[in-house]
N, C-alpha and C positions, 0 to 999 in steps of 0.2 A: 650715227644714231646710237646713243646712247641712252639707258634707261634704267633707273636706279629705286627697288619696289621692295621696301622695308626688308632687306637684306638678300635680294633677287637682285642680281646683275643683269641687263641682257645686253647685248650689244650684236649690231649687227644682223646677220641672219637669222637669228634666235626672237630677234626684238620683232625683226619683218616678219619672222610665219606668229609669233605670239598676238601679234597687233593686228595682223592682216585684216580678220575678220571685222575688225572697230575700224579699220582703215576705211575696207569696200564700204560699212554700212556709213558711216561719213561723207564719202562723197556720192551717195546717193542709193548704193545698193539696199534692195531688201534684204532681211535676216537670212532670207531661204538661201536668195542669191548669190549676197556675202560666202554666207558659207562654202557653195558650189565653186566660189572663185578660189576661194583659200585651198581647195581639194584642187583645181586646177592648175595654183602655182604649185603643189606638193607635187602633181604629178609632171609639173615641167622640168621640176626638181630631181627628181627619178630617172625621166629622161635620159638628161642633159649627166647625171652622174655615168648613166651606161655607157654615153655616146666619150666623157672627158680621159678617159684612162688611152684610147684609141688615138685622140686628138695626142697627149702627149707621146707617145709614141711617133707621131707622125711629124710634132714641131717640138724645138728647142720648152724648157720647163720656163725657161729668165723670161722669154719673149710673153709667155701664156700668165705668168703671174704678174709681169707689169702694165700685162693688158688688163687684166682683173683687177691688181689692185685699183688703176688709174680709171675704170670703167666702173667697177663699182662705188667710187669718191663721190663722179660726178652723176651717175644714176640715183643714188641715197641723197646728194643735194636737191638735184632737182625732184624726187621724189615732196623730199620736204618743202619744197617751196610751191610745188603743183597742188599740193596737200594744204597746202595752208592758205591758198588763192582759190581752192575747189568750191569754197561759197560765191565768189564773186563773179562768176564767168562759165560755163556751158562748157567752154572748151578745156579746163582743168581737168575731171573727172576721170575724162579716157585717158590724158596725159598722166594722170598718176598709176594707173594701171598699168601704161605702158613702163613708164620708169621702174614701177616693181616687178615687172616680171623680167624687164632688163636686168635690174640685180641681181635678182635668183640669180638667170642666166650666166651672166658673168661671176658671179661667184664660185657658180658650178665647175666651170672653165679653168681654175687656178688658184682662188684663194681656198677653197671647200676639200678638192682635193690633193692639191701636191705637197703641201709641208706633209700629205703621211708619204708620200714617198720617197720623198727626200728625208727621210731620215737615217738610212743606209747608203753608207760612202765605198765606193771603187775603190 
């Protein structure tokens, strides 16, 4: 996901919490709603950051970032494709919500945190 706004880059994570809000109210959410969801990915976000510093400690860094990277590919695809079928079918909707908050999630897990860790070498 890429997104390119007269000299704004976003890409990625940045693009998911900037769009969130126009995402929920697209596939059906109210304003109010929307909103409410977009605070609730922020705070899975928060979460899921307390819980990732622990998890690396606990597993290998290689294992946690190819699971993220390879987990958020195909959560952002099917994100976009749930999102783009959410007019035609009843059952898109929740499926796009579940695929964004799968991303947060996996993002949080390895691609969000560990390049700052790995930046200091043994």
């Amino acid at each position: 996901l890429y997104i390119f706004l007269g000299g704004q880059q976003l890409s990625g994570i940045n693009a998911v919490f900037y769009y969130s809000v126009s995402i929920f109210q697209a596939i059906g959410f109210t304003k109010t709603n929307a909103e409410w969801a977009n605070l609730g990915a922020g705070f899975l976000n928060l979460l899921v950051s307390f819980y990732s510093p622990v998890l690396m400690e606990r597993v290998n860094r290689r294992p946690l970032m190819l699971t993220s990277c390879i987990g958020c590919g195909i959560f952002l695809t099917l994100l976009s494709l749930f999102y783009g079928f959410a007019q035609h079918s009843s059952i898109f909707p929740p499926l796009s919500v579940i695929a964004l908050l799968a991303y947060i999630l996996l993002y949080q897990i390895g691609l969000g945190p560990i390049p700052y860790f790995c930046g200091t070498g043994k």
